[in-house]
C-alpha positions in Angstrom: 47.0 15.7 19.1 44.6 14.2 21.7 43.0 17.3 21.7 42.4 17.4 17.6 41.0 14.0 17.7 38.1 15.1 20.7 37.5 18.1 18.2 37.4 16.1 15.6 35.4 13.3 16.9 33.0 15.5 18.4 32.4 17.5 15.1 31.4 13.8 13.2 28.8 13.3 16.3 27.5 16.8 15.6 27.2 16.2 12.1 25.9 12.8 12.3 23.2 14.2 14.6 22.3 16.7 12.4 21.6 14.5 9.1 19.9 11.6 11.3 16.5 11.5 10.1 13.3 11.0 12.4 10.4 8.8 12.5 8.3 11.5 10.2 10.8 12.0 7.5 11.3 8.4 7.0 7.8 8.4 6.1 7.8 11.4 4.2 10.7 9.9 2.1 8.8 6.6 1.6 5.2 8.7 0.6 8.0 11.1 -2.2 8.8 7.9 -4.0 7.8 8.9 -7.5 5.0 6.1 -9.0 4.1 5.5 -12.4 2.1 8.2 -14.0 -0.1 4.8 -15.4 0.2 1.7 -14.8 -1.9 -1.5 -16.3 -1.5 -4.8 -14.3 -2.6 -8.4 -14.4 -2.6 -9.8 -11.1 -3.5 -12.9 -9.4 -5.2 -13.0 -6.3 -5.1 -15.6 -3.4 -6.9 -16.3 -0.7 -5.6 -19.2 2.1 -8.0 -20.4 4.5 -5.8 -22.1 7.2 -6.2 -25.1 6.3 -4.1 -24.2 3.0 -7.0 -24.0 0.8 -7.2 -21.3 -1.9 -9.6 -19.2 -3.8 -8.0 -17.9 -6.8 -9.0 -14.6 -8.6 -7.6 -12.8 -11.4 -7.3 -9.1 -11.1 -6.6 -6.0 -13.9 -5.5 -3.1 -12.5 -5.2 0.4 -13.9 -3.4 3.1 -11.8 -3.2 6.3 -12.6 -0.9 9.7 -10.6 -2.0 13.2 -11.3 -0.1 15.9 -9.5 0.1 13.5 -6.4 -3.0 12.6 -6.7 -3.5 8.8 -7.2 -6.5 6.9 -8.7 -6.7 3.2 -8.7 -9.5 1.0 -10.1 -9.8 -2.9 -10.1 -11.5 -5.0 -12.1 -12.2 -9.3 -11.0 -12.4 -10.5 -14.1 -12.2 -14.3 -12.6 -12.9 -16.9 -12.3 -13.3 -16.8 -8.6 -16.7 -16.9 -6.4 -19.3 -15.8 -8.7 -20.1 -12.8 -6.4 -17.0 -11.5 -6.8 -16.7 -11.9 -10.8 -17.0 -8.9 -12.2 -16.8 -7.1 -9.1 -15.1 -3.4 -10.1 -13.6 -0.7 -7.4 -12.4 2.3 -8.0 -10.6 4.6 -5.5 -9.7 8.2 -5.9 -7.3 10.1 -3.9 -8.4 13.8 -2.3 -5.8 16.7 -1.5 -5.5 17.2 2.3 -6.9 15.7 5.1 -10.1 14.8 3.4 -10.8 11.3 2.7 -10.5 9.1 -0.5 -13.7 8.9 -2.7 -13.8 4.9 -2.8 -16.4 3.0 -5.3 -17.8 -0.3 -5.7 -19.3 -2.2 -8.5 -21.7 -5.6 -6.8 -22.8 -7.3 -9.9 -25.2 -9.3 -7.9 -26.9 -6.0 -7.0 -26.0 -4.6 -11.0 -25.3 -1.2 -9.3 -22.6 1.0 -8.0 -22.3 2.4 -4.2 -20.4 4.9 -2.4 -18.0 3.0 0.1 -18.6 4.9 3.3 -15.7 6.1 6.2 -18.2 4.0 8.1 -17.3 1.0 6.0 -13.3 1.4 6.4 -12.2 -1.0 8.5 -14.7 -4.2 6.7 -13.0 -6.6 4.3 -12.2 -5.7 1.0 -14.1 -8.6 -1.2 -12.9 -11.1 1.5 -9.2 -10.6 1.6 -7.5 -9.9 4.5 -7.6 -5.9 3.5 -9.7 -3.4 4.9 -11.2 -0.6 2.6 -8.6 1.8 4.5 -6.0 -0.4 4.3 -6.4 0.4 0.7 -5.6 4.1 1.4 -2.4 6.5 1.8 -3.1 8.0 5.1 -2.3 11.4 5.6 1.1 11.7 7.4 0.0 14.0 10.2 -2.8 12.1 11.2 -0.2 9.7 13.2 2.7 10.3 15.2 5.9 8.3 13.7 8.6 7.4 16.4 12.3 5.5 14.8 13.1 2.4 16.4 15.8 1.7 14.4 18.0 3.4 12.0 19.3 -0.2 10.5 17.4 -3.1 11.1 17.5 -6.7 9.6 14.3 -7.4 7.7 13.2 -9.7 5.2 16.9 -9.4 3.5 16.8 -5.6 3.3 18.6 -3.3 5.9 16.0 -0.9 7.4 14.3 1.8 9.2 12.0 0.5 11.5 9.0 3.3 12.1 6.0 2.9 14.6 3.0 4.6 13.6 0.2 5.6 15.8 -3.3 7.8 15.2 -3.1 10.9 17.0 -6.8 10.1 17.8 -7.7 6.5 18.0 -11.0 7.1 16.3 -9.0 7.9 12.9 -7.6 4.4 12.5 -8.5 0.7 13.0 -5.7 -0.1 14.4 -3.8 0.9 17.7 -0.5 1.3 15.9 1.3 -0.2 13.3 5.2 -0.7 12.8 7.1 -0.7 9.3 10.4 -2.2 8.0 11.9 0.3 5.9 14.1 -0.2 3.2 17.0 2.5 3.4 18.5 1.9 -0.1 14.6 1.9 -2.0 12.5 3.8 0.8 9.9 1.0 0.4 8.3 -0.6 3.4 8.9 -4.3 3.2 7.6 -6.0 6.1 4.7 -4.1 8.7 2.9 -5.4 11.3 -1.0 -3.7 12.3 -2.0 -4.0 16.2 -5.4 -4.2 17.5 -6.7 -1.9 19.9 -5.9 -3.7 23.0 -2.4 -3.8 21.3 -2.4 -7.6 20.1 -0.7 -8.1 16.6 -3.4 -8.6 13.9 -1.7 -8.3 11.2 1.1 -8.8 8.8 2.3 -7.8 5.9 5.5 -9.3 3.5 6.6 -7.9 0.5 8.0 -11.3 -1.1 9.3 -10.3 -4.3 10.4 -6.4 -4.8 11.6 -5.9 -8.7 12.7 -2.7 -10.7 10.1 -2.3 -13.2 11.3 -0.3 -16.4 8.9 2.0 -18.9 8.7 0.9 -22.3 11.2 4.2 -23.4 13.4 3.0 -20.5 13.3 6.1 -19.6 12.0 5.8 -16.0 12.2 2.5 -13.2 10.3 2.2 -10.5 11.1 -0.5 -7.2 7.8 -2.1 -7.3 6.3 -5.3 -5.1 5.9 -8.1 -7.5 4.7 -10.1 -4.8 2.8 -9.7 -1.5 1.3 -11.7 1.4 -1.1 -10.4 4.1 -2.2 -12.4 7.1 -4.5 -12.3 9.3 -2.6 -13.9 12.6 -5.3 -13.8 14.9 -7.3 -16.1 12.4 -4.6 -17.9 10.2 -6.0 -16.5 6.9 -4.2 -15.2 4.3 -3.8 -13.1 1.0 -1.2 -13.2 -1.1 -1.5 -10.3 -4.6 1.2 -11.5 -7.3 1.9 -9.2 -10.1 1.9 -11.3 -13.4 2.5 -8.4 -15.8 2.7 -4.7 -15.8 2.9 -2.1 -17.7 3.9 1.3 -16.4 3.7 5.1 -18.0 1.5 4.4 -20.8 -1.3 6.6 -20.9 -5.0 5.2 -20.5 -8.2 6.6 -21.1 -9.5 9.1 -18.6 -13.2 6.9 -19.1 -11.2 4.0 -17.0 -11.3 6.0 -13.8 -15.1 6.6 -13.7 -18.1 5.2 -12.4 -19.1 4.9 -15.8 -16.6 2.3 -16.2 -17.4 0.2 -13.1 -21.1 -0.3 -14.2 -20.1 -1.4 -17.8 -16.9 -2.3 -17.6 -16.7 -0.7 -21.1 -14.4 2.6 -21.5 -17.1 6.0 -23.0 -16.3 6.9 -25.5 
């Protein structure tokens, strides 16, 4: 009988050994999540100085998944800093290794640039976001080490993943760690280190809802609500989603640099 039970026990250790997943394939899970193939969103934008005062700007965003392939454009249509009114970006995803085609529209300047790699690691309109942090970096470009199979997080039991560039010239940051929800595969809490390995960063998914097509046909686990902060300088930004709607089709003409001049759709 003793015997049986060592056989036994050590066959559930083998097994469990064999299913445990690794730092990569956590990621790889959270990255196969399938997204809307469109989305249309109205969100609202804050930013929080430290001394709790707030910008506010109103966002619509269009989103859009072709074979993978994600393209995202947003449009400030206020009220905001008048700089940033009518400020449009557009970001297009590339296959492979190669980076994302990013876009902005600077209606101070009435013209639309190319956002350079050079330009990655610069705020995004003033939020706590850099351009890259914008992105979906390619999995191989970092080693991903497991901390934890199931850790505590923000009410969610998780993964908990540390990320690091394979070459430190790739990224901004030295590493970064991520909660992972098990159940959802959705990363809700992540801290960014600096260079020297100080935490710079933050980010807190606040609200995480299941958002339904209007066919109810598919249901995606979507953050509703979101705060970055800078900790090495107090600030803040927080993104709340106010309404979306997901897998209705919108024009091609959105996703174009057409559109971020005019902010008009070709037809």
């Amino acid at each position: 009988m003793k015997l049986t039970k060592t056989l036994t026990a050590a066959v559930l250790m083998l097994s469990s050994a064999a299913f445990a997943l690794d730092g990569r394939e956590v990621i790889q899970k959270v990255l196969d999540e399938k997204d809307p193939s469109f989305s249309q969103t109205q969100v609202v934008m804050e930013l929080i100085e430290k001394n709790g005062q707030k910008d506010v700007r109103n966002i619509i965003e269009y989103g859009r998944d072709v074979n993978g392939l994600k393209s995202i454009v947003m449009d400030f249509v206020g009220p905001g800093t008048s700089k940033v009114k009518g400020t449009r970006f557009l970001l297009q995803e590339n296959e492979g290794n190669k980076d994302d085609d990013k876009f902005i529209y600077l209606p101070e300047l009435k013209t639309t640039r190319r956002v350079s790699t050079a330009d990655g690691s610069k705020s995004f309109v003033g939020t706590d976001a850099s351009y890259d942090d914008l992105s979906t970096r390619d999995i191989d470009l970092d080693t991903h080490e497991l901390l934890s199979e199931n850790e505590p997080m923000n009410g969610y039991n998780c993964y908990k993943v540390k990320s690091t560039a394979k070459k430190a010239s790739d990224s901004q940051y030295g590493y970064k760690v991520q909660w992972i929800d098990r159940e959802k595969n959705i990363p809700v809490y992540a801290e960014m280190y600096d260079k020297k390995g100080k935490l710079e960063k933050t980010l807190k998914v606040e609200k995480l809802e299941v958002v339904k097509s209007e066919d109810g046909k598919n249901s995606y686990n979507t953050p509703m609500v979101t705060l970055m902060e800078n900790v090495q300088t107090g600030h803040k930004t927080r993104l709340s989603i106010m309404k979306i709607v997901v897998d209705k089709p919108l024009p091609a003409g959105v996703f174009t640099q057409s559109f971020l001049n005019t902010g008009k759709i070709a037809k």
